[in-house]
N, C-alpha and C positions, 0 to 999 in steps of 0.2 A: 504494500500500500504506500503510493506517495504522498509525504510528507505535506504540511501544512507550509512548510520553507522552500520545499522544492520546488510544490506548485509557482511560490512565489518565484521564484530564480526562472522556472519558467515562461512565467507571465512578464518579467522584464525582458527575455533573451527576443519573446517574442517582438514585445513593445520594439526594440533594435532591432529587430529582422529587414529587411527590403520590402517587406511587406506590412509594416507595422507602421508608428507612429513617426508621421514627419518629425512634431518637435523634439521625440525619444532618441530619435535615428541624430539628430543636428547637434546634438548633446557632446561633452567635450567634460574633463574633468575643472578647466578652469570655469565653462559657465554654470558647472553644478557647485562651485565653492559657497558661493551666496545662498543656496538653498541648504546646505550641508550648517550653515552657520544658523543660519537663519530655525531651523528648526532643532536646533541646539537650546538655544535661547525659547522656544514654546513647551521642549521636553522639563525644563526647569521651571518654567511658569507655573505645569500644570505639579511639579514635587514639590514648590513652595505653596499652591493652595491645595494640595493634598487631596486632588479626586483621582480620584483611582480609574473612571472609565477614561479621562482625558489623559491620564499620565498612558494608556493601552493605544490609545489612539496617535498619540502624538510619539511615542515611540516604534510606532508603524513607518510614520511618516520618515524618521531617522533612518530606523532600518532599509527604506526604501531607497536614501541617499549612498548606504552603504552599499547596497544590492547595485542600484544602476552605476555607480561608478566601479566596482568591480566588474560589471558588464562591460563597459565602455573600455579598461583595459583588457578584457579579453578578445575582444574585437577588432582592438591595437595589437594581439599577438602578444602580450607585457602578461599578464597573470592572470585568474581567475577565481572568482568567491573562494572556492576550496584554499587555496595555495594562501586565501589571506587568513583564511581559519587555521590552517594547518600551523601559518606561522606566530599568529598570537597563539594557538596552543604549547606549541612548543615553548615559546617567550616566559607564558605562565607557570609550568612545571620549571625552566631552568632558574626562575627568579624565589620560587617557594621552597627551596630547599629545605627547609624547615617540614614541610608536609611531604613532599615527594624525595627526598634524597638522604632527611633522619638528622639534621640539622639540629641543631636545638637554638632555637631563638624564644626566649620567653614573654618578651611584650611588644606591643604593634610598634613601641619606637624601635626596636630591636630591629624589627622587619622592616621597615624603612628607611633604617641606616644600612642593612643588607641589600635592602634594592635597590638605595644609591650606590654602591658599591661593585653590584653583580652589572649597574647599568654602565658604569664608565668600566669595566673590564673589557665588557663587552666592544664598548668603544675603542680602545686600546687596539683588540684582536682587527677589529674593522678595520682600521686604520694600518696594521699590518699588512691585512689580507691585500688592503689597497696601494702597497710598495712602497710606506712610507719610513718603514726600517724596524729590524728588531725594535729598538728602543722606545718605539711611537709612542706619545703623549699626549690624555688629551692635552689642546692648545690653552683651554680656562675651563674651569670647573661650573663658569656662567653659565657654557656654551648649551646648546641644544632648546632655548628658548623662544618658541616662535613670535618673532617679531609683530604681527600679526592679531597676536592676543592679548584681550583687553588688557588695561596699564593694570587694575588691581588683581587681573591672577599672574600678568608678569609679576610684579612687585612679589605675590607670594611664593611662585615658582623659585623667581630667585633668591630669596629670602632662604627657602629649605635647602638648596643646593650651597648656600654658605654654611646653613647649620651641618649640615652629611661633611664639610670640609673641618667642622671642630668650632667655627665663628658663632660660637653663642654665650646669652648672658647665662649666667648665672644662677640668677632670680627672679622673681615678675618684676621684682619692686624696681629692679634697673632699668627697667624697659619703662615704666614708668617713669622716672627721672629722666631718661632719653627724652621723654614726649615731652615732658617740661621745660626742658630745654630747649627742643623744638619748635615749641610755642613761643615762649623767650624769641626769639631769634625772627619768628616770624612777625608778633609785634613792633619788634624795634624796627622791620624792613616797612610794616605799614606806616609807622611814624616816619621815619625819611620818607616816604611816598607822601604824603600830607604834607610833609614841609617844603617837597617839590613842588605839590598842587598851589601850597599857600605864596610861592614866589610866582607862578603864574608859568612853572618852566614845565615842558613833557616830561610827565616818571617816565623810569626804563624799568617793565616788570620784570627783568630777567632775574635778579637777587629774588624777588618776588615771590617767583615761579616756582624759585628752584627751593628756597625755605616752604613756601606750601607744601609741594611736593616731599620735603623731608618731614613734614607731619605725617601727611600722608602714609609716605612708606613705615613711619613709627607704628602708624595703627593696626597697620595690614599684619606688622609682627606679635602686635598683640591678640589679635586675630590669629591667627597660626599658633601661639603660644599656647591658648585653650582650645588647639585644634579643629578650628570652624574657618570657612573659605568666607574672605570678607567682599569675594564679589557678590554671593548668594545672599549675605549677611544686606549690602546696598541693594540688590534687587526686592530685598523683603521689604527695610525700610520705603522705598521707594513706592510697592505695592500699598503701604498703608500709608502714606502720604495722600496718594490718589485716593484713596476710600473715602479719607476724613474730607480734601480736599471736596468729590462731589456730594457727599453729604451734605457739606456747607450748601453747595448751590442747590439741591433739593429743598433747603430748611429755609431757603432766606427771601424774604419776601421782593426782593432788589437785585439789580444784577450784585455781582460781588465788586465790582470795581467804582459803584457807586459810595460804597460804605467806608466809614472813615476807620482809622487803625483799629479803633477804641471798640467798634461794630466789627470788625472783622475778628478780632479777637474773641470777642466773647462767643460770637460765633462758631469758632473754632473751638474755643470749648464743650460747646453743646453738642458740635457734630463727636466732637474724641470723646466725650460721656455715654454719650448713646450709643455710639462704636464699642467703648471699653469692654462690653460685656460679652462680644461677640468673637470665637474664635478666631485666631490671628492678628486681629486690632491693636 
């Protein structure tokens, strides 16, 4: 009996066939990147409000991204669905060694100081296999960061790959003190910005920028510290912003940009009271 996935494999291969779908067949891995991302971002929507028939559905949709561009290289002669299972399979038992080879690693940091580790040997051997000499190195322990990807899971990508190199604090309370600092710095850059403005001369944000940004990345480590991903963490916030936000224009008798600080305020209280009780809010 075929499969539930096979059917699917073959409803793509058809979709590409010469007899199938114009826009299927026109399909290209760079014009599927956008969709590939794109329903990235809906498969999280649907785990951060927690329904389970959307999170089925939208992970369809994912899988479909995975399926057709595995098609698309097959079709180029490059690889096929199987060959990318075969190799994440492999990937997974060589990195668990702990469950598949008798390791003994006793806590999840353990295992992920392992898999930073098994991941740049790895890279070491590539880099061999590719004539770059016995001795091959990786080039920076940064490297393998898709440029690509949003600033706050860079920020914490890179972040874990200094801690797997040793570069970590201590204690929470440091990284706290780090933030303080960070703040510091970042005040004092707002006040020279004002006292630019108050001479009449153009600030340059670039000090700016670059002090927000070291808030920023302070956060994203204290985020990682208690082991939660602080781009999920702003997609939630963000979510309940909007909530509270069109509660307000439901409640309010006036458009909202009629109303003065003092109205809009309290407003926003009523809406985050009424909300408060409600799951996720």
């Amino acid at each position: 009996m075929t499969s539930n996935l096979d059917q699917f494999i073959e409803t793509i291969a058809r979709l590409r066939s010469p007899n199938g779908c114009p826009w299927d067949r026109e399909q290209t891995h760079r014009t599927l990147a956008r969709f590939l991302l794109e329903e990235t971002y809906e498969v999280l929507e649907a785990i951060h409000a927690d329904d389970g028939d959307k999170l089925k559905d939208e992970l369809g949709d994912l899988l479909l991204q995975v399926v057709l561009n595995a098609q698309v290289a097959k079709d180029e002669g490059k690889f096929d669905l199987e060959a990318v299972a075969a190799a994440i399979n492999q990937k997974m038992i060589r990195r668990h060694p702990h469950v598949f080879a008798g390791k003994s690693l006793a806590t999840a940091q353990d295992v992920l100081m392992n898999w930073h580790e098994l991941k740049e040997a790895e890279k070491r051997e590539s880099q061999k296999a590719e004539g770059e000499g016995k001795n091959a190195q990786l080039k920076s322990a940064m490297d393998g960061v898709p440029a690509a990807m949003p600033a706050l899971l860079q920020a914490l990508k890179i972040s874990e790959k200094a801690v797997a190199q040793g570069f970590e604090w201590q204690e929470e309370g440091q990284i706290w003190e780090q933030l303080e600092s960070e703040l510091k710095e970042l005040k004092d850059e707002i006040r020279i910005l004002k006292s630019a403005n108050d001479r009449g001369e153009k600030p340059d944000l670039k000090n700016f920028n670059l002090e927000l940004g070291d808030v920023l990345f302070t956060v994203v480590n204290i985020a990682r510290w208690h082991g939660t991903n602080p781009e999920e963490s702003l997609l939630m916030a963000i979510a309940k912003f909007k909530e509270r936000f069109q509660e307000m224009e439901k409640i309010s008798a006036r458009p909202l940009k009629e109303l003065s600080f003092e109205e809009l305020d309290q407003l926003w209280r009523s809406a985050k009271s009424k909300l408060d009780g409600k799951p996720g809010s």
